[in-house]
Each structure stands twice: as structure tokens, then as C-alpha cells.
N, C-alpha and C positions, 0 to 999 in steps of 0.2 A: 285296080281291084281293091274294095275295101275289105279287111281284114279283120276279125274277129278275136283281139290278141289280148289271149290270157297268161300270156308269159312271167308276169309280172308287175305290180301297181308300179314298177317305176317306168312302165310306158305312158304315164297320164300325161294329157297333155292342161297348159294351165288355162282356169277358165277366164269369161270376158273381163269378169270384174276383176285377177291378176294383173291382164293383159296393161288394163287400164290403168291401175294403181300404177306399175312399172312405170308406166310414160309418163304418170304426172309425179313422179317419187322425188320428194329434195334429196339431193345430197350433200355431200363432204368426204373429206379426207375420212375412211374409217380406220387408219392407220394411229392416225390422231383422236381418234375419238369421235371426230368433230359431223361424223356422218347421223345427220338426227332421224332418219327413216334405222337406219341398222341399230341405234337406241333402242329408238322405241319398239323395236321384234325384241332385243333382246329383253328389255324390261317386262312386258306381254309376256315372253316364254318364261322368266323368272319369276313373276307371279301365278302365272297357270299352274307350274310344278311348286310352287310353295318353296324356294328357294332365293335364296339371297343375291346371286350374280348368274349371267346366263352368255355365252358369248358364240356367234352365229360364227358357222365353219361352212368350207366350201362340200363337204361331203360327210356322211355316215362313218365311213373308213378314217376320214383323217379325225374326224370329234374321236369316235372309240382308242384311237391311237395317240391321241394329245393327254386323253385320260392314264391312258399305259405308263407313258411317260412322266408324269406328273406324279402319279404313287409311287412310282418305282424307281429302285435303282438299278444296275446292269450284273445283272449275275444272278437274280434272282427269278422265280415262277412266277406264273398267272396261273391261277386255277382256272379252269373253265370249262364247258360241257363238251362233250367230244364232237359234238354236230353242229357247236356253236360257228356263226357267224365270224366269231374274230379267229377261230383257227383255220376253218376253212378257205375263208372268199376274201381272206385280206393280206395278202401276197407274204407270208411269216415275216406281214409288217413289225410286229413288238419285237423279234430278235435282231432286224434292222436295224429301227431305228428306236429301239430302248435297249439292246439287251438283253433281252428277258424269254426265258424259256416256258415254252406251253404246257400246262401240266393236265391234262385231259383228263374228266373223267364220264361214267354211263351214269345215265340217270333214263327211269321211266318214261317215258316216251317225250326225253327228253328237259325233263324236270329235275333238277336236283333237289335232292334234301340235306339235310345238316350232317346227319351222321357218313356221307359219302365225302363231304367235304372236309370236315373233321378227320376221316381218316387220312388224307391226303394232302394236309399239312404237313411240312416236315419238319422234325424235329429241331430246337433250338441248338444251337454250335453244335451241328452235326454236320458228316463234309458235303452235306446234302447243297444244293443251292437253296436259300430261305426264300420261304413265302413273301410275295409281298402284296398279292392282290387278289381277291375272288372277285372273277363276271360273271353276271345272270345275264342270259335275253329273253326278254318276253315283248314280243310272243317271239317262239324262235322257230324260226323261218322254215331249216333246213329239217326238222320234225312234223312238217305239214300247220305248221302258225298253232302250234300249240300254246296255252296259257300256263304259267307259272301260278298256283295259287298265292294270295296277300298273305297268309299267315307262313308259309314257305320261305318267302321272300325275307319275311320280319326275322325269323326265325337264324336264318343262315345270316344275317346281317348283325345282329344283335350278339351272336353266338362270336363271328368273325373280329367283333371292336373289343369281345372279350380280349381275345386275343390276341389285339393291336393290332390289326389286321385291315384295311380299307377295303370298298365292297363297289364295285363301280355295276352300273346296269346299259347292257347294249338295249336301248329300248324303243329301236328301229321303229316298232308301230305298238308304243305302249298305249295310244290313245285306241286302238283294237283290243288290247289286253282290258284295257279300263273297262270298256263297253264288257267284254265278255264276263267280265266279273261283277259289273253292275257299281264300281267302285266311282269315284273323283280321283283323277290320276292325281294327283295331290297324293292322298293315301299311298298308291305304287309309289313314288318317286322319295317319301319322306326317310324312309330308313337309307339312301343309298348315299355312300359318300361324291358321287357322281355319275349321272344320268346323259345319256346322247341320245337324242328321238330327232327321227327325219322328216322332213318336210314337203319334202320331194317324191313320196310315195303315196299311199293314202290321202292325204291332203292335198296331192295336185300342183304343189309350187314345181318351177322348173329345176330350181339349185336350193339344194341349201338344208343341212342340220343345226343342231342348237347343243351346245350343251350346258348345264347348270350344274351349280353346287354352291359351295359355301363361295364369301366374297373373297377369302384368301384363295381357295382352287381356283379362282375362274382368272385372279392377277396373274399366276404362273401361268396358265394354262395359255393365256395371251402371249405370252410370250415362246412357250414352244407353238402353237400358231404361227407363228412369225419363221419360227427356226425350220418347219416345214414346208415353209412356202405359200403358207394358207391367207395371210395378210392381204386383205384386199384394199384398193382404195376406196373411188365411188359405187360400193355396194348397195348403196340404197333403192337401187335399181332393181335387184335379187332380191331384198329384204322385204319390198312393197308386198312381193307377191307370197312371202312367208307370213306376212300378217293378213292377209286374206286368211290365208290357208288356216291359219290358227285360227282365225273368230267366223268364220263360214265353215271350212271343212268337216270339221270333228262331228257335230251331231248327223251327217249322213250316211256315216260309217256302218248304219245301222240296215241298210240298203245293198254294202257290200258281203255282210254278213249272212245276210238272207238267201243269195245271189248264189254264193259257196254252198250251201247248205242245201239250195234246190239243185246245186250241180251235181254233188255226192249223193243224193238221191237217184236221182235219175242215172247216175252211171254205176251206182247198184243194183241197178236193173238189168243190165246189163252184161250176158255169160263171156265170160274170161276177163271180167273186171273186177277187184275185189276189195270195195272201202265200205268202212264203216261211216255213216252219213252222220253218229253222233259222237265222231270222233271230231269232226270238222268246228273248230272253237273260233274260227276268227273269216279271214277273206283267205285262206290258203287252204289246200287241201291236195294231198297228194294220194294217189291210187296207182293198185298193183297191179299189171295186164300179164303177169307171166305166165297167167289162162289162157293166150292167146297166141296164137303161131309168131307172133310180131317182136322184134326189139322195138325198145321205146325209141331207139335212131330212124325205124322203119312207121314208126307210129306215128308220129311227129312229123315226117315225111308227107303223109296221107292224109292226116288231119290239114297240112297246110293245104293241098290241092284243094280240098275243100274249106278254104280261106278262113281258116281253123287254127291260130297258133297257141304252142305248150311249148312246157318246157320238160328236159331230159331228165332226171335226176340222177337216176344210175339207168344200167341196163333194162332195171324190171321193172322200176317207179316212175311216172310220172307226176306232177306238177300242175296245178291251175290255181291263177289267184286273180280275184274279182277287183273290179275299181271303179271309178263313177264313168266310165268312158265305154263299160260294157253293162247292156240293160238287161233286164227280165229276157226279153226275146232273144235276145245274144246269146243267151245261157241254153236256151229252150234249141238254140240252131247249132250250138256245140253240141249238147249230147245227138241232136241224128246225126251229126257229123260224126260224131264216134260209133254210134247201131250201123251205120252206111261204110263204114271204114272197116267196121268186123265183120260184114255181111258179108263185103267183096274176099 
């Protein structure tokens, strides 16, 4: 039975012209360098963000954590949003394997601004642990793909270098945030002292994140790569299909955006369901059923018999994120699976 699964864009599967790239991909040692397919993604990713060096990682998790590492020393905070990605869904990777304790804070529906960050600074030779890093994600995920405004971003960076302070961005699906802003992710990416965007999500590649920054961060950054086990050899094989995804992907993003935006409509129509359809900024969108007799463990349940999949969030909240693998019709056979599901 085929399935209708809106779990997440990292169920995409990769397209022909990936498929194909992969099988004719040259390779080399990328341990050496010497792999010129994994160049050339990284050089592409290094000029797309306006950025000096760019170095391909086998995951979203391990780039955002090579970053950690690389600003930081062991004893010190990560600023970051309370619903962010790196504190949630990355196994309390940075106190792992950096050291580094999470310093949470709330922000508007998942936005931070400066003066929230500012306050949560600690104070210099205080017995506090020191700051040593603020992360942004945009779009972040776990707030239903909310966008971070540009002047937000510049604001809290600019504020943060006052400070001495390095400013890294988890920017899992910035090329969504771009669109949503109407920007050239260039613009997003230019104030951060380091950026992680994945490739493997919205763009459709099977493996693979990128991260960028200056060409001094990105020599270290090879080398904690290595110390986490990230070091690949003949990747060129992965890579092919991260250069698709870069120079084809990105302008269809504009199709999953639409997709979200007709789904949150339609299940605002819907009694005991409760989203705002212009909250929805990106391909995510999360909605509140606790209208409804149902736990989202029970909802979830029901929508699959009806070859419908979601994802859990908490108890009350559910989860759907669009991706080129689910079409217009797909969307239009989720919401009666959800009117057929409340009805029973």
C-alpha cells in the first residue's frame, strides 16, 4: 500500500537525475582532499552562501556539532531557543562531545530577539560558566518552520561580535526561510560566523549537510570531522547527488510552500482542529486537535489506516511537512483523511 507520508521532508526520496549523477560521480580519497566530485559540492555550497570555505558532513547533527565544537571550549554555554533543534533532537550532543552546557531561552513563537539574548549572557569572571556561542535556526522546525526575520538575525549577530561572542546558524532548511523572506540566502547566511543547511531534506539528496564559513573555520572544522568519525573516503558518490539538489532543488520549494498553506486551510475547516493557515511560513505546519476526543498517539493511528502518515509532537499537537514526493492531490486526500477520521 502506498502511503501518503507527511512525516517529514527527510522521507524524500532522490530524483532520476541524482540517481544518475551518483553512478557516473568520479571519485577520490576525500580524506585527502583528492575527491573532485566532493570539491566541487563544497566550492557550489561556498559560493551559494557567499562564504569562503564549505565542508560536506555526513549529517545535519554532526555539521551543527562540529560547529559547537570548533567556537567553543568545555565548560562554557550555547545560547539557544528552547525548542531549537540542537537541544532537542541531538542526543545532549554539545555536552558530549564539547563540553558545553545549553542555555535555553523563549522566544515568540520561537524567534529570538536581542534583548532576550543579551539578558542571558553571563556575566564576565563571574562563577557562572561563560558564554561562548549563540544559535539561531531558521526555519525552526520544532515551532511549526517558523522564519526568523533578516533584520532579527543581523541584529543579534552584530550585537553578539560586540561582545566577542561567535554566532553560528542551524539552517536545516534556510533555503525555505530564503524563499519565505523573498531574500538570496547569501543575505541569511552573511552575518553568521557559521552556517549548517541540509541537503537531504527539501532538496531531495539521500546523505548529506554542508557547512560553511570563513577558510580558517572550515580547516578546524575538518579536522573535528575526522575526530567524530565523519571522514569519508570515496564520497563522491553522495556528493553528485548534493549537487543536483543544489542547482535543481531550491527553486521548487515554492510548490512545497503552497502545499502547507493549502493543508492548514483546509484543516481549519475542520471542528476540533485548531491552526492558523497564516501562521504557516514555510513547508511545516503543526495543528492542535485537543478539540477532539483523540490523543495525537490515537490520531496518528487512524490517519495511517487511512494510508495518511503524521507526525506526534506532544500529546495535543500534531505535525505535517510537505516535500516534492507529496502533490496537490496528496494534500486534498490528507485533509478527508482527517474530516473521515473525526467523523468516525
Amino acid at each position: 500500500m502506498d502511503y501518503i507520508d507527511l512525516r517529514s521532508d527527510t522521507v524524500t526520496k532522490p530524483t532520476g537525475e541524482m540517481r544518475e549523477a551518483m553512478l557516473q560521480a568520479e571519485v577520490g580519497d576525500d580524506v585527502r582532499g583528492e575527491d573532485p566530485t566532493v570539491n566541487r559540492l563544497q566550492e557550489l555550497a561556498a559560493e551559494r552562501l557567499g562564504k569562503e570555505g564549505a565542508l560536506f558532513v555526513p549529517s545535519g547533527t554532526m555539521g551543527n556539532q562540529i560547529c559547537v565544537r570548533v567556537h567553543t571550549e568545555p565548560g562554557q554555554e550555547v545560547i539557544l531557543q528552547e525548542r531549537s533543534h540542537m537541544f532537542n533532537l541531538e542526543m545532549a550532543a554539545m555536552a558530549v562531545l564539547s563540553g558545553t552546557l545549553a542555555h535555553t531561552i523563549r522566544g515568540e513563537d520561537g524567534i529570538l530577539d536581542w534583548p532576550s539574548v543579551d539578558a542571558a549572557i553571563r556575566p564576565r569572571g563571574s562563577r557562572f560558566a561563560q558564554t561562548g556561542l549563540v544559535s539561531l535556526e531558521n526555519t525552526l522546525n520544532l515551532a511549526g518552520g517558523t522564519v526568523v526575520p533578516l533584520d532579527r538575525m543581523e541584529e543579534i549577530c552584530e550585537r553578539a561580535h560586540e561582545r566577542g561572542i561567535p554566532v553560528h546558524l542551524d539552517g536545516a532548511r534556510i533555503f525555505n526561510a530564503a524563499l519565505f523572506l523573498k531574500r538570496d540566502v547569501r543575505e541569511l547566511a552573511r552575518p553568521f560566523d557559521s552556517v549548517m543547511f541540509c541537503l537531504s531534506k527539501g532538496l531531495a539528496a539521500p546523505v548529506g549537510s554542508m557547512i560553511v564559513g570563513s577558510r580558517a573555520f572550515i580547516d578546524r572544522a575538518m579536522s573535528v570531522r575526522a575526530m567524530f568519525g565523519g571522514a569519508m573516503r570515496q564520497a563522491g558518490v553522495l556528493a553528485a547527488a548534493g549537487i543536483v539538489a543544489l542547482t535543481t532543488m531550491t527553486a521548487r520549494l515554492v510548490e512545497d510552500h503552497a502545499n502547507a498553506r493549502f493543508l492548514a486551510e483546509g484543516l481549519s475547516q475542520i471542528d476540533g482542529i485548531a491552526i492558523d493557515p497564516h501562521s504557516v511560513q514555510s513547508n511545516i505546519l503543526v495543528f492542535d486537535i485537543a478539540g477532539t476526543s483523540l490523543t495525537t498517539a490515537e490520531f496518528s493511528a487512524r490517519l495511517k489506516q487511512r494510508r495518511v502518515l503524521a507526525s506526534e509532537v506532544n500529546p495535543r499537537e500534531m505535525r505535517l511537512v510537505t516535500h516534492k514526493d507529496v502533490s496537490r492531490s496528496d494534500c486534498e486526500l490528507a485533509i478527508q483523511a482527517v474530516k473521515e477520521t473525526l467523523s468516525d
